[in-house]
Each structure stands twice: as C-alpha cells, then as structure tokens.
N, C-alpha and C positions, 0 to 999 in steps of 0.2 A: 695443707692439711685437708683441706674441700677436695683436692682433687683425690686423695687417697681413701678417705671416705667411700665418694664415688666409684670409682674401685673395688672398692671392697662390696659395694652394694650391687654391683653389674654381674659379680662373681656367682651372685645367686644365693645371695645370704638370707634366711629364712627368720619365721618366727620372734626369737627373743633378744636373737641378733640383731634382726633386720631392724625389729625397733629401737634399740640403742643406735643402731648406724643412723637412721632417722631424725631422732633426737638431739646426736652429736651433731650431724650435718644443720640442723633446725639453730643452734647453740652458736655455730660458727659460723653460720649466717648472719645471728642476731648481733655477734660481737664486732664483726665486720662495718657494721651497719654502725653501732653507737662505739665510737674511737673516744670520746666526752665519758661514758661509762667505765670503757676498759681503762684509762689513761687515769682516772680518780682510783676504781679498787688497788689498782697495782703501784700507785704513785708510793708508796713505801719501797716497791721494789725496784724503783723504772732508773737509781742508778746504782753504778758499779761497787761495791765496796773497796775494791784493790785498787781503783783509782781514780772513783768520780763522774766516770763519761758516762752520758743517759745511755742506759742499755735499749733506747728504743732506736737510735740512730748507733749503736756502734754494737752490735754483735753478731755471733759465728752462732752456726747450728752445726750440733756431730751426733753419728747415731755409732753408740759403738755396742755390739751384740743388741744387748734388750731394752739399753737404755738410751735414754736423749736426752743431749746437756745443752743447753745453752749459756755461751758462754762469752766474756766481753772482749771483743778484736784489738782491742788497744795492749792490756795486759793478761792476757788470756786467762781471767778469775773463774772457774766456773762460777754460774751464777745462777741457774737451777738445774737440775738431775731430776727428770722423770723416766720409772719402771713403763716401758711401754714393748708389754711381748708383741712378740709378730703372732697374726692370726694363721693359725692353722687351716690347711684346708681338705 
C-alpha cells in the first residue's frame, strides 16, 4: 500500500490531496512500525469466522472493480470489503 501511495504522490498530486496522500503515507508508516498496536486494536478481528485460522498468517487480497476484500486462504470467507475507488486523474 506505501508503494501505491507513493505513486500516487509522484503523479503530481496537489493541495488537499497531496495532504491526505501525506498523512495516509505518515499512518502506514507508523502502523508498520508498532505490529504490538496493530495486533491488540484488531485482535477481535485477526481470526477467521468460517474457520478459525489467524487471518494474519492465512490470507488472499482481491481487488475487484472498486472494491478490496480480504479474504481467508484456507476457506475462502470474505473477511473484510473495503469501498476503495481508483483515483482519477
């Protein structure tokens, strides 16, 4: 996700953009950095309902049109669905 960020910020993204790109890039740095953090808020989430397996060691990423599911490799449950348009340019 850092590199696609990056990406999008070389493109020539300006103003109210560029600071969102900023910010998220700043966010996914910091979350990078404390795994202790991210692994505590999400430990509700971190396993699979359909079958168990920690979703931190057993899952698929798919983008299909505008959205992003991640989803678990073992019984293929989705396990979250994020709205993520593609930036226009």
């Amino acid at each position: 996700m850092e590199e696609h960020v990056k990406e999008e910020m070389k493109k020539g993204a300006e103003g109210g953009r560029r600071r969102y790109l900023e910010r998220l890039l700043t966010t996914i740095n910091w979350l990078g950095g404390s795994p202790e953090f991210y692994n505590y808020y999400f430990k509700d989430y971190s396993v699979c309902k359909g079958c168990g397996a920690s979703i931190f060691d057993h899952y698929n990423k798919q983008e299909v049109g505008n959205w992003f599911m991640i989803k678990c490799d073992k019984c293929d449950t989705v396990i979250k669905k994020y709205f993520s348009p593609k930036f226009m340019s």
